[in-house]
N, C-alpha and C positions, 0 to 999 in steps of 0.2 A: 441606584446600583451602577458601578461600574463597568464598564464593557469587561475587563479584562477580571472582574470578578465574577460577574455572568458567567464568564467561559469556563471558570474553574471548577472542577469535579467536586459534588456534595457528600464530603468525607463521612461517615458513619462509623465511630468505635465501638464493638460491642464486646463487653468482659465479663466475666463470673466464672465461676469453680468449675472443676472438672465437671465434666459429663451435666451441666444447669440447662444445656437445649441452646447454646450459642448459635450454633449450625444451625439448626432446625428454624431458629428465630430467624434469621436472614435469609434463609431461603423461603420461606413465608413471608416476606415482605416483598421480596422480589418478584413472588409468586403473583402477588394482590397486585402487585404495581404493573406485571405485564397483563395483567385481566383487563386494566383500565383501557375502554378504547381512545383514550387521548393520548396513552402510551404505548401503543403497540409495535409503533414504527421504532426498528431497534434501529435504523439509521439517524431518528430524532433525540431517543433516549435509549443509553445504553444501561448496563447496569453489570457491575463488577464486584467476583465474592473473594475475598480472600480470607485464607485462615493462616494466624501465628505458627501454627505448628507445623506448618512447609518452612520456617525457618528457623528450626532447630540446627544450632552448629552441629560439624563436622563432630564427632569426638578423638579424645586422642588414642594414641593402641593402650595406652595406660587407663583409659577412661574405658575402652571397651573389654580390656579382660576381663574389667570388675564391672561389668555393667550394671547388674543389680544394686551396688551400691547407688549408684547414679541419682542424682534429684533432678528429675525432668522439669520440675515445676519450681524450680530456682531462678531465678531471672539471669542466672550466669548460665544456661544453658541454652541461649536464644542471641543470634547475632543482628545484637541491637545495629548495629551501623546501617547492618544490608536493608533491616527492615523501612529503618526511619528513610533514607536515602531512595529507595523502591517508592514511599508512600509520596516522598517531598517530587520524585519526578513526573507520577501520577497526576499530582495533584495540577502540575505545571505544565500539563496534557499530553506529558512524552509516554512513548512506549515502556514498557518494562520487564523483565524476566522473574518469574515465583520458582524457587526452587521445589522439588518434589520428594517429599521426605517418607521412606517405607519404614514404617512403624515397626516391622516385624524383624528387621536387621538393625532398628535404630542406626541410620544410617542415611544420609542424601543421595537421590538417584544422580546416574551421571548427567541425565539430562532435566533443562530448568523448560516451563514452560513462560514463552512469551504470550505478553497481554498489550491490548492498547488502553491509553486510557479510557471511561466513562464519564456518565452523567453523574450517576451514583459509586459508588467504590464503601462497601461494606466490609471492613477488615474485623473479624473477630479475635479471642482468644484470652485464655486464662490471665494474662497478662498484660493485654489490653491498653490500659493504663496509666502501666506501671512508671513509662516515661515521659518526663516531660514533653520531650520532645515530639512525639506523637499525640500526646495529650495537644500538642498547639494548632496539630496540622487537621483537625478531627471540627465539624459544621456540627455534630451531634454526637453525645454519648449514652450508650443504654448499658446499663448493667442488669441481666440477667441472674434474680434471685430464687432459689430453689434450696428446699433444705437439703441437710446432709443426706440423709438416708437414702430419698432420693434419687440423690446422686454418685452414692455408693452403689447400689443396688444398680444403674445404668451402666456405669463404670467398668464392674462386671462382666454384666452382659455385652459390652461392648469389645472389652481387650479377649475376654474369651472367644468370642467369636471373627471377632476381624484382626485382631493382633498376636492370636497363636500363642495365650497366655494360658496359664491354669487358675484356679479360682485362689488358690494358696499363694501364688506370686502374686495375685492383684490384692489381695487383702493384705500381704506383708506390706507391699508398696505403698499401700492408699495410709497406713498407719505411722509406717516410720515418714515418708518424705512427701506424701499426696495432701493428708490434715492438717501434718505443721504448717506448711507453703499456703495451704490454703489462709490459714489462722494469721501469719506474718507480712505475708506479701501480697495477696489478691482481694481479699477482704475489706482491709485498708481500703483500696482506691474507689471502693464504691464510691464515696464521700466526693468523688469528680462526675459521676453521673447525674447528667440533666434527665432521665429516665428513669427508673427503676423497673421492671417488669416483674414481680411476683409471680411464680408456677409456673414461667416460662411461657415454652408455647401453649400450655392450658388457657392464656392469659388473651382470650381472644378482644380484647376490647382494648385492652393497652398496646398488641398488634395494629390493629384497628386505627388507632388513633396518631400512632406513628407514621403510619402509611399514609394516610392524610396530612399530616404536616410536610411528607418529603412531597408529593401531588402538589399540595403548595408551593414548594420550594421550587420543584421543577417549572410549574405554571409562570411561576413571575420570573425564572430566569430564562423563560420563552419567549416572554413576554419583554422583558429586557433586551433580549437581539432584534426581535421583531422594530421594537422601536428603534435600532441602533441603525 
């Protein structure tokens, strides 16, 4: 392995449908990887979560009157340039800034949080995949599989409680523009995942075994400078 490949951050892409446990998978991997006492030293190994859905554009005031109409889960509602450009300078060990998106104004904060880069760098999100161009910049892909119901029923529970939704608005939404999106454009990329993880984070053994591969990963690219 190369010095300057060594150096580079262990990209991890993880996709699948609304509300499948994306989050929750990655932060359980992160979790297990700081347990490990040959990774505890966050100045040896660091470990970086990002989520897609701090980079949802701006919308327009024509997009915000009618905000209901909106398809959040449209790949035209996600500005691919910031994102791809954000992950390629990560990758390249420069600093970066994650915009901070409040769900409940669908709206971007005025302020972005800076990151340095990591060892690991785990970007999630519905859409994951969808680009090539991320798709190139990505050491691993997992796709987090969950059935629908599932993930209705999360969804839910989720926008009701932390995004100031009513049960009536998240059922309108998950039908007209959450299922199609899901069916058209998310679904599809599983077919790029070298992972698959059925039930999520129920999925303790496919966690499991993930985490030991990047343990690996990290190991020999430790092991790589040591001898450099």
């Amino acid at each position: 392995m190369s010095q300057r490949r060594a150096n580079r951050p262990f990209i991890i892409g993880v996709a699948g449908g609304t509300a499948s446990g994306k989050t929750s998978v990655c932060t359980k991997i992160i979790a297990d990887l700081r347990q490990d006492k040959e990774f505890k030293d966050g100045s040896v190994h660091r470990f970086l979560h990002i989520a897609q859905d701090n980079f949802y554009r701006n919308l327009t005031s024509e997009e915000q009157s009618n905000i209901g109409a909106f398809n959040f889960d449209h790949p035209a509602a996600f500005a691919w340039g910031e994102i791809v450009a954000t992950l390629q300078d990560l990758k390249e060990g420069l600093p970066a800034c994650i915009p901070n998106y409040d769900f409940v104004t669908s709206s971007r904060q005025a302020e972005a949080t800076a990151v340095d880069s990591a060892d690991v760098i785990l970007f999630d999100g519905i859409l994951a995949f969808y680009s090539a161009e991320l798709r190139n910049l990505y050491d691993l892909m997992i796709f987090v599989n969950v059935d629908d119901d599932t993930r209705l029923a999360r969804r839910v529970r989720r926008d009701i409680t932390e995004r100031g939704r009513d049960v009536l608005q998240v059922l309108d939404q998950y039908e007209r523009t959450v299922k199609p999106s899901f069916t058209q454009f998310i679904l599809p990329t599983k077919q790029y995942a070298h992972i698959i993880i059925p039930r999520g984070l129920d999925n303790s053994v496919a966690i499991d075994l993930i985490t030991q591969h990047i343990k690996w990963r990290l190991s020999e690219r430790l092991q790589s400078k040591t001898n450099a």
